[in-house]
C-alpha positions as CSV (number, residue, x, y, z in Angstrom):
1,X,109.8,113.5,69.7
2,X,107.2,111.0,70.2
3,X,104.5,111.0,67.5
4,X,100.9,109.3,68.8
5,X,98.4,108.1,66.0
6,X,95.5,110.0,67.8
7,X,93.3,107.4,65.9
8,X,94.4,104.5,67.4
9,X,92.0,102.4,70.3
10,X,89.6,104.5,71.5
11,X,90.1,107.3,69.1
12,X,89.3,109.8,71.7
13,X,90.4,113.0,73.9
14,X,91.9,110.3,76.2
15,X,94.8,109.9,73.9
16,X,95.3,113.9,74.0
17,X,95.2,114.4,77.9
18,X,97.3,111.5,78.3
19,X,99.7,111.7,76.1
20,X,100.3,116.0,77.0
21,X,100.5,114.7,80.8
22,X,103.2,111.8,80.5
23,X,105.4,114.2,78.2
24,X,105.0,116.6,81.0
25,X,106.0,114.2,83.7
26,X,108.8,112.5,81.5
27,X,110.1,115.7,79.6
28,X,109.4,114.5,76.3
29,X,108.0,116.1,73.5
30,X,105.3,114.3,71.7
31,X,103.4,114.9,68.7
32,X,99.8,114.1,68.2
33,X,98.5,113.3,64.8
34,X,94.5,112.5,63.9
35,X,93.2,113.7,67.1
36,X,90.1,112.4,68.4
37,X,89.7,110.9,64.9
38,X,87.3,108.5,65.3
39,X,84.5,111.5,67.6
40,X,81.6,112.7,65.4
41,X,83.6,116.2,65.2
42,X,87.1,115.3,65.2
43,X,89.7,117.3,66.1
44,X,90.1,119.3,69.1
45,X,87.0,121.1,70.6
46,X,87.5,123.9,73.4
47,X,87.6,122.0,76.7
48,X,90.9,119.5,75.2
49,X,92.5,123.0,73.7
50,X,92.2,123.9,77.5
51,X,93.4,120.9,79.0
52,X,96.8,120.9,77.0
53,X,97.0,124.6,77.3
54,X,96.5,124.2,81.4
55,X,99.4,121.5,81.5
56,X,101.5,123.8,78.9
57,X,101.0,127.0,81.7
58,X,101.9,124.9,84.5
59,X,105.2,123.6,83.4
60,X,106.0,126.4,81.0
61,X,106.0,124.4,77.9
62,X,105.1,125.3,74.4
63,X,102.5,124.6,72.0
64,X,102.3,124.6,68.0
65,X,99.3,124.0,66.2
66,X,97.3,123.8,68.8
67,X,93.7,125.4,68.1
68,X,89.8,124.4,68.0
69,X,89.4,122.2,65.7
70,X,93.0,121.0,65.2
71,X,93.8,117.7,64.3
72,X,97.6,117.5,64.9
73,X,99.8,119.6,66.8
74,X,103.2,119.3,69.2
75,X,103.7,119.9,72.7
76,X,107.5,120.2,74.1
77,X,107.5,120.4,78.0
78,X,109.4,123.3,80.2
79,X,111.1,122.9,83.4
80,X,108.5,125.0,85.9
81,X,107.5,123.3,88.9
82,X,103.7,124.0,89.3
83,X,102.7,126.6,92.7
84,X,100.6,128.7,93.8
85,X,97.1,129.6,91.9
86,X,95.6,129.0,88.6
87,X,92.0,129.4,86.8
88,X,91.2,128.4,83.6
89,X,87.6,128.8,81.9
90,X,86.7,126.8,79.4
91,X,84.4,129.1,77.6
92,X,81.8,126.4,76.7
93,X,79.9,123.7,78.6
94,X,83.1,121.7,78.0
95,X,84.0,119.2,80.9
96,X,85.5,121.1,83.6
97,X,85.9,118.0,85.3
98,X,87.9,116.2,82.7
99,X,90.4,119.3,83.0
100,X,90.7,118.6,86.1
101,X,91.5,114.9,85.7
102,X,94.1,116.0,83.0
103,X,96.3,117.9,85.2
104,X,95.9,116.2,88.4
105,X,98.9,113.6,87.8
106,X,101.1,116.8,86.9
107,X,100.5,119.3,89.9
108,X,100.8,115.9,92.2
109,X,104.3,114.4,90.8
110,X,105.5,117.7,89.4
111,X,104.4,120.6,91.4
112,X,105.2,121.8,94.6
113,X,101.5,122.3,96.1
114,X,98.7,124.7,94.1
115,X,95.2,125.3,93.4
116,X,93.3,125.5,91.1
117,X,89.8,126.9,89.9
118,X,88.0,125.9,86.5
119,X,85.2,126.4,84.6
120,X,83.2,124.9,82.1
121,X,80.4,122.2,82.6
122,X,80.6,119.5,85.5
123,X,77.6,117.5,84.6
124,X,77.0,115.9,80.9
125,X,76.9,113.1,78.9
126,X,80.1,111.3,78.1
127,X,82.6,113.0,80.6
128,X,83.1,112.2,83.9
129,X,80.5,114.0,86.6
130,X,82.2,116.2,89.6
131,X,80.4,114.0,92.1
132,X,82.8,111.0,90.5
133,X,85.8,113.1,90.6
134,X,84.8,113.9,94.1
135,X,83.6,110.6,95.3
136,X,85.4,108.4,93.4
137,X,88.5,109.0,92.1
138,X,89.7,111.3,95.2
139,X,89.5,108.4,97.8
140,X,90.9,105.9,95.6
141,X,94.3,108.6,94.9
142,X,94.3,108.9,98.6
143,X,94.8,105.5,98.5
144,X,98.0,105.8,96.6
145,X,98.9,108.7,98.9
146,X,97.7,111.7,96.7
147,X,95.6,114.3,99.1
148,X,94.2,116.6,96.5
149,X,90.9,118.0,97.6
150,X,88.0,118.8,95.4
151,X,85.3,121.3,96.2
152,X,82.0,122.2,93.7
153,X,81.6,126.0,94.0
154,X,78.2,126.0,91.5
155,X,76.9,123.5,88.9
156,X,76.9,123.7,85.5
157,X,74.9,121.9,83.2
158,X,74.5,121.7,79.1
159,X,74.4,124.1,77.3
160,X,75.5,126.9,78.9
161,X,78.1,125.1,81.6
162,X,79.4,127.5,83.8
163,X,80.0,125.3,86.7
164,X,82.6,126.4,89.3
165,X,85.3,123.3,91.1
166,X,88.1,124.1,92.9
167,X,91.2,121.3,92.8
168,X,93.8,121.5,95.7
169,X,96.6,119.4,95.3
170,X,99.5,119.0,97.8
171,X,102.9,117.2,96.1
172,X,101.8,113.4,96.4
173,X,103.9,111.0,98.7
174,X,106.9,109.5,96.6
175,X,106.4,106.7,95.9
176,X,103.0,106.7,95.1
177,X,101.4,103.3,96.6
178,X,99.8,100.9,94.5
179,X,96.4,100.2,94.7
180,X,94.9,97.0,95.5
181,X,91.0,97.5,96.9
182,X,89.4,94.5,98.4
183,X,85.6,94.0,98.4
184,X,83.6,91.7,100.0
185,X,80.2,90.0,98.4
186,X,78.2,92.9,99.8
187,X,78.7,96.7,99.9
188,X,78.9,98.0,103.7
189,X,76.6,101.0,102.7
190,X,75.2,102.5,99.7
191,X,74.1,105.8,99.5
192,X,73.5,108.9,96.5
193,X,73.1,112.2,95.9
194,X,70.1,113.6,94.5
195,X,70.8,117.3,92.7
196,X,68.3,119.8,91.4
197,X,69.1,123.1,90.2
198,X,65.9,126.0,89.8
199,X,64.0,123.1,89.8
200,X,62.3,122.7,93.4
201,X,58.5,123.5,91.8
202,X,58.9,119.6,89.6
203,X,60.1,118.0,92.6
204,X,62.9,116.4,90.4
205,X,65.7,115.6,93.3
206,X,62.8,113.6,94.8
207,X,62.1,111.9,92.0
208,X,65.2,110.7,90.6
209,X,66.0,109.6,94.5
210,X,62.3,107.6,94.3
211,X,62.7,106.1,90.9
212,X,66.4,104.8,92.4
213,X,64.9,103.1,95.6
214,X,62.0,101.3,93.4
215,X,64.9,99.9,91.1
216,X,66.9,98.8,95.0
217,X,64.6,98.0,96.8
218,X,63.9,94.4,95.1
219,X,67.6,93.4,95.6
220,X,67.5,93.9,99.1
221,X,69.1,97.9,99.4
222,X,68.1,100.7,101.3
223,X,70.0,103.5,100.0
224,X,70.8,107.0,101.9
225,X,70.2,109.3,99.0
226,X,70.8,113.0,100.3
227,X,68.1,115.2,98.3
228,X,70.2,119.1,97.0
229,X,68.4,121.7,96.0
230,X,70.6,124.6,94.0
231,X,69.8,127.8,93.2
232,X,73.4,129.3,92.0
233,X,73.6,127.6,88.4
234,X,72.9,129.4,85.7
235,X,70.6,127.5,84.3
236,X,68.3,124.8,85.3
237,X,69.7,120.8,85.8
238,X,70.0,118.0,87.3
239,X,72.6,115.4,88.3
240,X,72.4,111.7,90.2
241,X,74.8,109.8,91.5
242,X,74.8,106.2,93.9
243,X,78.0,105.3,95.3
244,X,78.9,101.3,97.4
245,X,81.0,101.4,99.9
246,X,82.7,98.0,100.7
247,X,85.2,96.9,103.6
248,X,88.6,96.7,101.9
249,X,88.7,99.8,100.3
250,X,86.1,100.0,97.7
251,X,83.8,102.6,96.4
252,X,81.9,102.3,93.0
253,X,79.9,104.7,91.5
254,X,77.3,105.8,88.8
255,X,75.7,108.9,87.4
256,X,74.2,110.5,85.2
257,X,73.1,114.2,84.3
258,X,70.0,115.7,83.8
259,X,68.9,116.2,79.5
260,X,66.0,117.4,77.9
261,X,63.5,115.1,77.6
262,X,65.1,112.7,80.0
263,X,62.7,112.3,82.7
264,X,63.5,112.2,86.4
265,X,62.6,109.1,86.9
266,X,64.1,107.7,84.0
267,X,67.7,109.0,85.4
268,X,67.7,107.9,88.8
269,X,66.2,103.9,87.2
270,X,69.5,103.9,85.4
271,X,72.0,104.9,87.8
272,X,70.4,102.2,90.0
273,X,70.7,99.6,87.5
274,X,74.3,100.5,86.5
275,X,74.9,100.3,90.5
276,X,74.0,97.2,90.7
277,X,75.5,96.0,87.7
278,X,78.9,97.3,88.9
279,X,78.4,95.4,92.2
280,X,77.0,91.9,90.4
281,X,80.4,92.0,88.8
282,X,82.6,91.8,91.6
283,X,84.7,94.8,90.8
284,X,87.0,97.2,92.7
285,X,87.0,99.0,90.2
286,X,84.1,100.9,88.5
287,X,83.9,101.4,84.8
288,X,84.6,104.5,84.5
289,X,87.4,105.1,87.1
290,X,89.2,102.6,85.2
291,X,91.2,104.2,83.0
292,X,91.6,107.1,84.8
293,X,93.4,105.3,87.2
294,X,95.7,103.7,85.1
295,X,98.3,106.6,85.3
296,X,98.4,107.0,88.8
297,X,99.2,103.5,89.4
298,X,101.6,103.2,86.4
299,X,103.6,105.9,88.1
300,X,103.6,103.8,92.0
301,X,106.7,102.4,92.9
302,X,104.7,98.5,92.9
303,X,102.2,96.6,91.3
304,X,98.7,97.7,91.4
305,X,95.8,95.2,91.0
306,X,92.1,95.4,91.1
307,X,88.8,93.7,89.7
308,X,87.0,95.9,86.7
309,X,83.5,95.3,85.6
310,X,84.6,95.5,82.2
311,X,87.5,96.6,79.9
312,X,86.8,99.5,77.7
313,X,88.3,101.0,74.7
314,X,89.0,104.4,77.2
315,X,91.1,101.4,79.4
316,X,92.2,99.7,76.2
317,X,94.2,103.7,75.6
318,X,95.2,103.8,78.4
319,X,97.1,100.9,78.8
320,X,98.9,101.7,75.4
321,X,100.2,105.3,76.9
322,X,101.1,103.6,80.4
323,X,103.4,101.7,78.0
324,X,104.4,104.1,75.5
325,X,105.6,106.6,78.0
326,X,106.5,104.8,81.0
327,X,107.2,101.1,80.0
328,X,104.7,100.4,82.4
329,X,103.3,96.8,81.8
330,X,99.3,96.5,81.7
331,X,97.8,92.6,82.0
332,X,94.8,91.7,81.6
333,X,94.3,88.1,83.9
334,X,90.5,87.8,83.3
335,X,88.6,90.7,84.7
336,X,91.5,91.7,87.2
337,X,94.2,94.3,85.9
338,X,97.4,94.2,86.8
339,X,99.4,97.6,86.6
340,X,103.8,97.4,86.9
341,X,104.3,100.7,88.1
342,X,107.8,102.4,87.0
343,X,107.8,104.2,90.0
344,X,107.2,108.8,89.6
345,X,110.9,109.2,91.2
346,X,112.2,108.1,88.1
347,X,110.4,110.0,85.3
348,X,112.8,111.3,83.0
349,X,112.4,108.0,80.5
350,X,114.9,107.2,77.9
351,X,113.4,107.7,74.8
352,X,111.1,104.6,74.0
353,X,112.7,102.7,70.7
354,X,111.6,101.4,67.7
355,X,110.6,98.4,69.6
356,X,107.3,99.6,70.7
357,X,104.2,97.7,70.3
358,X,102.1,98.5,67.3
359,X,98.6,100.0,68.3
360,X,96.7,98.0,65.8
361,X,98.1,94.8,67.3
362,X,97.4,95.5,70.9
363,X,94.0,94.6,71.1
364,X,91.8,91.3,71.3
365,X,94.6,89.5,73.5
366,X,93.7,86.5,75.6
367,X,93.0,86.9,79.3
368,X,96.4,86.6,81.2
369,X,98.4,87.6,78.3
370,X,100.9,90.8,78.7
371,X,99.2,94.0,77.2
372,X,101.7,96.6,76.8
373,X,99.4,98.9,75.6
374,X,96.0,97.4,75.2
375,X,93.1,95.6,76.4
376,X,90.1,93.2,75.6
377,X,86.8,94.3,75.5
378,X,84.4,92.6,77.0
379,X,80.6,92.5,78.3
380,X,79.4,93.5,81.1
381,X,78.6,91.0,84.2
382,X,75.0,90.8,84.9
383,X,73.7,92.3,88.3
384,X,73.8,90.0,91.7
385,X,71.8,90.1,95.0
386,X,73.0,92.7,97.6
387,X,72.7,93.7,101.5
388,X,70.8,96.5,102.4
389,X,73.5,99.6,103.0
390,X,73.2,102.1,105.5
391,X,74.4,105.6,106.9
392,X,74.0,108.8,104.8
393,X,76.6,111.2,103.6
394,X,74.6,114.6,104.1
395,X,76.9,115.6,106.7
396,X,79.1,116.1,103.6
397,X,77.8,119.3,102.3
398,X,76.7,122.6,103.8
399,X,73.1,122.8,101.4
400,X,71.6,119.5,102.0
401,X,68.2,120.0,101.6
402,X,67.8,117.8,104.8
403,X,69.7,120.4,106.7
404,X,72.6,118.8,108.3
405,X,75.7,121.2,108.5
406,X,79.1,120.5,107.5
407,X,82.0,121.0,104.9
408,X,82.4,120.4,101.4
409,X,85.5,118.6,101.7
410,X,86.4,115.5,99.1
């Protein structure tokens, strides 16, 4: 059995959805000690309980110990090939979405095509948003040869979450291919979407979409931002999102979701500083998609490599399970990462040995240096001068505001 220090690097849920993935992928059992030690409430809350529990259902494994507010428990993987339908319902406003990341990797290398319907909270703080999931991390799997397909049913926002997404996930290509976007200086188009939920009287879609264009507008963008009004939450919200599209392959992205006392304006002025940020670093790679990433290319059959704004701790973990459970070597050679994929036809692992890296002592390595297992943090690149973008993505969804028909398809 492998035992994890759920304290180590970032400290975090990542080391739980991780770490119950790869021992459903590889077959081995794994113990998790100190989880999410180093949160304000550590231990488990209800949306990790679910994610461990979803990957336990679909490969008929067994949990022990395993409860809200748990800090240790053990996970020993079954045999069952994931099919046909699931839902799961968080029961909170826990991330939905993160769910959804956690068992994507195991319905794509170890199922044999299902779907999927969760609920819980898609927009929050601290979690990835469904328009990232959608936007983001989709196309770049695609990449790899990985169809899934995500659709938003309803919204759901703090504190009452409810949000509705449906994941459909054919069995990915074998091998996965590794990943290498290209970018050039300039994104080809940039564009956003604006949503409001019961709120149409404050105008707040507009807003945030305003309050992003001011903060463009000076570095030379004219962004597409498709305005959504919703009235099937159940409960008031907001969510903004700016994506840059670039010849070669790459799409970065930030968001953020609506709070109390967090004005409009306020929300969409930060996502449009954090776009540009993200582009003035010359990454393929946005922060955020990062480490979730990481598994998908440390199971290709090649080496993966692409530009990150940034390492952070969540990478930094990520890295350390890519090794852990894979071998699967992680460098670091400046801002580029550099990901040896084991290839998913071969996932039953041999038992990693005494030999593996300590976590403490994978951290603070210099730039071009092997990191099996860990990262270097580093600061963020400050923002650059972009071309205007063009075209907008409202043909994308049925209940743009703008009313251009379509599908909701990722």
């Amino acid at each position: 059995m492998i035992d994890i220090d759920g304290s180590a690097h970032s400290g975090s849920g990542t080391i739980v959805r991780h770490a119950v993935a790869y021992a459903a992928l590889t077959g081995q059992p794994v113990r998790v000690r100190n989880a999410r030690a180093r949160r304000q409430h550590p231990g488990l809350r209800p949306q990790h309980l679910r994610a461990i529990q979803a990957i336990r259902d679909l490969v008929g494994g067994s949990l022990d110990g395993a409860e809200v507010g748990s800090r240790s428990f053990e996970f020993r993987p079954g045999n069952t090939e994931p099919a046909g339908r699931y839902a799961w319902d968080i029961g909170t406003a826990g991330s939905a979405t993160m769910l959804a990341h956690s068992m994507l990797p195991v319905l794509a290398l170890r199922g044999r095509g299902a779907e999927a319907e969760i609920r819980g909270g898609l927009f929050q703080d601290f979690a990835p948003s469904a328009f990232h999931l959608q936007h983001v991390i989709v196309p770049l799997l695609t990449q790899m040869g990985l169809d899934a397909q995500v659709e938003m049913i309803r919204p759901g926002y703090l504190p009452a979450g409810e949000g509705i997404i449906r994941l459909a996930v054919p069995p990915a290509a074998r091998p996965l291919r590794p990943l290498t976007p290209r970018r050039g200086q300039a994104p080809a188009r940039v564009w956003g979407i604006s949503l409001a939920s019961h709120l149409d009287d404050q105008h707040v879609a507009a807003r945030m979409a305003a309050a992003a264009r001011t903060v463009l507008g000076p570095a030379g963008i004219t962004a597409e931002i498709c305005e959504l009004g919703d009235s099937t939450a159940t409960q008031p919200g907001a969510a903004f999102a700016l994506f840059a599209d670039f010849i070669g392959g790459t799409r970065l992205g930030a968001d953020r979701a609506g709070a109390p006392h967090r004005p409009a304006e306020r929300i969409g002025a930060w996502v449009a500083r954090q776009l540009l940020a993200e582009i003035g670093s010359g990454a393929t790679i946005d922060r955020h998609a990062s480490d979730q990433v990481i598994p998908f290319a440390a199971l290709a059959d090649g080496t993966s490599r692409f530009q990150v704004p940034f390492v952070t701790e969540h990478t930094e973990t990520a890295g350390w399970l890519a090794w852990l459970f894979l071998r699967a070597e992680v460098r670091a050679v400046g801002s580029t990462l550099v990901v040896h994929g084991r290839d998913a036809r071969n996932l039953r692992m041999d038992w990693p040995g005494e030999d593996d890296p300590p976590a403490r002592a994978l951290s603070r390595q210099r730039p071009g240096l092997c990191l099996p297992g860990g990262l270097s943090s580093r600061s963020a690149p400050p923002s650059g001068t972009l071309a205007s973008g063009r075209s907008c993505p409202c043909r994308a969804y049925s209940w743009c505001l703008r009313g251009e028909r379509g599908s909701w398809t990722a």
